[in-house]
Each structure stands twice: as C-alpha cells, then as structure tokens.
N, C-alpha and C positions, 0 to 999 in steps of 0.2 A: 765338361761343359762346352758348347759349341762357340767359337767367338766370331764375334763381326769384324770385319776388316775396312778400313775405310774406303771408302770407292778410288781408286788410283785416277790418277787426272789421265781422260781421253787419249790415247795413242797417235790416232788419225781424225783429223779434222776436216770436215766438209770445206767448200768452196768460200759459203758467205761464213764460217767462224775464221776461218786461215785469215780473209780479207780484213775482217775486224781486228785482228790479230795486232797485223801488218799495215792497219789504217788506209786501207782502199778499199773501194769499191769489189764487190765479188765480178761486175762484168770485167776491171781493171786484168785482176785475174787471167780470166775468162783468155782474154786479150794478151795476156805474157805467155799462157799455153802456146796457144796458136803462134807465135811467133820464136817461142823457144829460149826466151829470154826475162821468166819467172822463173819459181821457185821448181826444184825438184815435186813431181806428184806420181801421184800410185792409179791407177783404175783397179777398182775391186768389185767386181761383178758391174756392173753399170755406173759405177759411181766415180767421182774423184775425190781424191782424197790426199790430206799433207801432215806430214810431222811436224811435228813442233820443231825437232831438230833442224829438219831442211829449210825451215822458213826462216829459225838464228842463221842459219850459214849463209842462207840466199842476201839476209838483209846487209849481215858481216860484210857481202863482198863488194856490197854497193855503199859502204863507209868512204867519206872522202871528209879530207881536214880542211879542204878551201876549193875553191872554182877553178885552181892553178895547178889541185892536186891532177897527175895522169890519167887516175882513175875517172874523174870527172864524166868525162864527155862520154865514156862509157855506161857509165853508171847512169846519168842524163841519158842517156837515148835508152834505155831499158826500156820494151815493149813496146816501140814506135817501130813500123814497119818500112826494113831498109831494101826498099826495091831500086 
C-alpha cells in the first residue's frame, strides 16, 4: 500500500518568508544583501533564497545581554551603510 508522507517544512525560504521570520521588513533584507551584513543566502536560478538555519545563526550572532555588552554596537549597526 502506497503511504503519504507529511510535507517536510520548506528548506529555502524566499525573501518576504525569511523577513517574517526574522520580523523585518523584506526591503530591511533587501538592504543587509547589499551591504553584506544580513543573513547568509543562496541565488537559485533568478531567485534569493535562505535557510532556516542561516537565519538561527545570523540572528544568534547579533544576541546581546545589555547595551554594554561588546557585541552591541556591532550588532546595532547591522545593515547601516558604513562609507
């Protein structure tokens, strides 16, 4: 007898699911590409695209315990353009 399997959750997520994700805006996104300081992503044929995974790690590394922590001001300047 042939069985159904249940649909496994998404591998790669589009632009505006990632941003819902991650509670920003998809142009937010859009805007950490371009600057090199968002999440890991993929280009697959014309597309962009992100893991699940990359987007736990990306948010992991911008964890900070108070305003004093080191991380801070790095994690605060994510996706602001440092010309």
């Amino acid at each position: 007898m042939f069985e159904r399997h249940a649909p496994s959750p998404a591998r790669y997520l589009r632009t505006h699911q990632a941003a819902q994700i991650l509670g920003l805006s998809p142009r937010t996104l859009e805007k950490y590409r371009c600057h090199g300081s968002g999440p890991t992503f993929r280009k697959l044929g014309g597309r962009v695209v992100y893991l699940i995974d990359d987007l736990d790690a990306w948010a992991t590394a911008s964890a900070c315990r108070s305003t004093s922590d080191p991380n801070y001001d790095e994690a605060r300047s994510a996706g602001l353009d440092r010309r």
